[in-house]
C-alpha positions in Angstrom: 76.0 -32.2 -57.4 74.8 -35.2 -58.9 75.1 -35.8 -63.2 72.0 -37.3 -64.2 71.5 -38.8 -67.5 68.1 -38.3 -69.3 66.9 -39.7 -72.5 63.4 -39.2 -72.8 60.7 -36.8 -72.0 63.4 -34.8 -69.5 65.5 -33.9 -72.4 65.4 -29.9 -73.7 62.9 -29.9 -76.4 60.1 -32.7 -75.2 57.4 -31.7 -72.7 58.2 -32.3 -69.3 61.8 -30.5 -69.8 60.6 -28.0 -67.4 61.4 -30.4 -64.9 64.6 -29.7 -65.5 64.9 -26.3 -64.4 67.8 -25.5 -61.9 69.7 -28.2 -63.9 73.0 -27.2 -65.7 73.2 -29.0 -69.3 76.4 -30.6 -69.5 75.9 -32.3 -72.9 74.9 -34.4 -75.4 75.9 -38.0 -74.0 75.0 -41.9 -75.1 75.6 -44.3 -72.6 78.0 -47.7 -73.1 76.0 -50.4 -75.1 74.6 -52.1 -72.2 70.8 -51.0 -72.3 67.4 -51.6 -73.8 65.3 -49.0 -74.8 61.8 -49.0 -74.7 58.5 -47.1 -76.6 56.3 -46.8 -73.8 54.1 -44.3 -75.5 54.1 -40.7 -74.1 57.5 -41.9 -72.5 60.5 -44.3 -73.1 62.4 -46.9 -70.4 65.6 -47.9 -70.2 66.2 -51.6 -69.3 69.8 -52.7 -68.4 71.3 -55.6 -69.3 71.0 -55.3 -73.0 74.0 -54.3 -76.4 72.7 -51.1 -77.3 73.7 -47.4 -76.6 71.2 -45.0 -75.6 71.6 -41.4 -76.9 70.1 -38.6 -74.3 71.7 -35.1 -72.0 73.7 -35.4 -69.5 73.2 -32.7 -66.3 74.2 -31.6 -63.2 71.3 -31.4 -60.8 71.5 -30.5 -57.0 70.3 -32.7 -54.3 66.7 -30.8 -54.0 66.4 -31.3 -57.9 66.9 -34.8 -57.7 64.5 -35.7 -54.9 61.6 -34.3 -57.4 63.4 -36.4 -60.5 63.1 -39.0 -58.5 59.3 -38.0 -57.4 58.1 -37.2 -60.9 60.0 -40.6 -62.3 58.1 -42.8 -59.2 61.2 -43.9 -58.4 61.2 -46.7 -56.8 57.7 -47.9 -57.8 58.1 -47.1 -61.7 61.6 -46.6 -62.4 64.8 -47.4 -60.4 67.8 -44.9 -60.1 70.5 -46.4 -61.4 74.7 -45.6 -61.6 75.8 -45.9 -65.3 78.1 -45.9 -67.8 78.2 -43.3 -70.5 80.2 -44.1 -73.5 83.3 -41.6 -72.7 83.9 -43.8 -69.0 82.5 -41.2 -66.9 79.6 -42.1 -64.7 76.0 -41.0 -64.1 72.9 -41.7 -62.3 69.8 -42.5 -65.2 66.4 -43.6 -64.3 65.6 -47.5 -65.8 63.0 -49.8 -65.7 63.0 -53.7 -64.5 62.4 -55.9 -67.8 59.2 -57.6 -66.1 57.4 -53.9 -66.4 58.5 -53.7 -69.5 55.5 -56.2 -70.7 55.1 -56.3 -74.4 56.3 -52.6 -74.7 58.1 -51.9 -78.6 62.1 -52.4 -78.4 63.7 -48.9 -80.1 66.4 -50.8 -81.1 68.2 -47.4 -82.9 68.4 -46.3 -79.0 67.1 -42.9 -79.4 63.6 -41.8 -78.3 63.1 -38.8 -80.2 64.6 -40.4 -83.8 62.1 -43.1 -82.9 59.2 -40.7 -82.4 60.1 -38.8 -85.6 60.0 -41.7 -87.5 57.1 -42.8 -85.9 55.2 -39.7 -86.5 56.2 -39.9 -90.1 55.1 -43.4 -90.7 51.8 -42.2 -89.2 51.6 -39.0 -91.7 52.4 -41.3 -94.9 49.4 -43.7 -94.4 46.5 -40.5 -94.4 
């Protein structure tokens, strides 16, 4: 079994969860602060080498399940498969992004996708 750490579209919830099926949900989970995290529109990225913790799920996928994460993710050509840190010292694999893909994508500097997209969507609603 491999533990996988998701934070984006992957997590229960958000619309490409169903991806996840055959996964066992471990828990709620936020990495060490050593990551970036990105607004990439229908989507966030994770960028290493940053000071922030990302909040997301942790799993436990089998080795089938993980050859379509990494399909679905375009791993390698989109994102990279990378062993982490999670903020308890345990270890997982997460999918992240290069910085120079990145472009001039937002910074979610509160390190939570779907806080961000909440906000986001408020913001939006306030200005009708």
């Amino acid at each position: 079994m491999h533990r996988v750490f998701v934070y984006g579209s992957l997590q229960r919830g958000e619309g490409n969860h169903r991806m996840m099926n055959g996964a066992r949900f471990v828990a709620r989970a936020r990495t060490e602060p050593a990551f970036e995290l990105f607004d990439l529109g229908a989507f966030p990225a994770m960028a290493m080498s940053g000071s922030t913790a990302i909040a997301g799920e942790l799993y436990e996928v089998d080795a089938d399940l993980l050859k379509r994460l990494d399909v679905f993710e375009g791993c390698p050509r989109l994102y990279q498969r990378e062993a982490i840190v999670l903020d308890d010292g345990t270890r997982a694999e997460a999918y992240v992004m290069p910085r120079e893909r990145l472009g001039r994508a937002p910074h979610i500097k509160i390190g939570c996708w779907q806080k961000w997209r909440r906000r986001s969507a408020s913001r939006k609603g306030s200005r009708r």
